[in-house]
N, C-alpha and C positions, 0 to 999 in steps of 0.2 A: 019791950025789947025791940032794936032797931035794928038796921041790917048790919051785916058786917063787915060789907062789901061796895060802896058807892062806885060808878065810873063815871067818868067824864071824857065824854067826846066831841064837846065843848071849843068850838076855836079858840085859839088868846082873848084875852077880854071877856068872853061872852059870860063867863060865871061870875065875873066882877060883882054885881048885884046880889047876890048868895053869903057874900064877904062880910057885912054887919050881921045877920042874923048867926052866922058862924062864930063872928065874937062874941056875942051876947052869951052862948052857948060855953066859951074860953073863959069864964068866969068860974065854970067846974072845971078845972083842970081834967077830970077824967072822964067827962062825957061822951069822950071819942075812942075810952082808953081803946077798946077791942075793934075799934072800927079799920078799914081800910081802906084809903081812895088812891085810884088807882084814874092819874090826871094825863091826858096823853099827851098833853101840849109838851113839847121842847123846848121851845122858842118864844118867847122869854121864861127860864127857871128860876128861882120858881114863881109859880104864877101867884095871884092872889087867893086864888083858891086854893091851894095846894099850901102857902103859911099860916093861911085861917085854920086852916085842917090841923097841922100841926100844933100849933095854939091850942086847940082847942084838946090835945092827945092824942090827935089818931095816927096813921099812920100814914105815908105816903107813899107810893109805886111813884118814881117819875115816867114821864113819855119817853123818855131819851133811851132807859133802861127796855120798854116795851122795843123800840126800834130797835136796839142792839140786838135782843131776843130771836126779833125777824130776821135780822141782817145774816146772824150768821148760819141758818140754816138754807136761807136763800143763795148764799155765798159758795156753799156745799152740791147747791143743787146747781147752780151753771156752771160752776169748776170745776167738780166733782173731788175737790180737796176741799178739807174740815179745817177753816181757817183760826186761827188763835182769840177765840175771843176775847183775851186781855188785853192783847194788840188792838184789835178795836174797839175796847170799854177806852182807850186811852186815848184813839183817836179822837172818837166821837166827845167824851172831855174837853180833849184840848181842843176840839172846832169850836163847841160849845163857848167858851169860853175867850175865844177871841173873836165874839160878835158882839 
């Protein structure tokens, strides 16, 4: 039995190498099924490591989703208003996505 829970704190790139043995792995569709990684990179989504993951069944947390998580209790804490988190699930999207 393997863990259930992998992170990566990994910069861009740096898990690249990890990425064939991950496919090799994607040859059982469910080898991941119960697994989770939880990849914190943003920037480029998704990473290589993060579609090998998938590939392979498991699940993925992106980084983008961890920052959002942060943001808006930090948001709360200097303004002292509970800012809309769907308003900025939708920023951080749309930034995302126009890099």
């Amino acid at each position: 039995a393997g863990a259930q829970l992998a992170v990566s704190t990994l910069p861009a790139g740096a898990a690249d190498a990890l990425v064939p043995a991950l496919r090799r792995v994607a040859g059982s569709r469910s080898a991941l099924e119960q697994a989770t990684l939880l990849d914190v990179v943003y920037d480029p989504w998704p990473t290589a490591l993060a579609a090998a993951w998938q590939e392979a069944g498991g699940v993925v947390a992106p980084g983008w989703l961890m920052l959002l998580h942060q943001a808006v209790p930090q948001v709360r804490l200097m303004t002292g208003h509970l800012p809309d988190a769907q308003v900025m699930r939708r920023a951080v999207l749309q930034a995302l996505s126009a890099r």
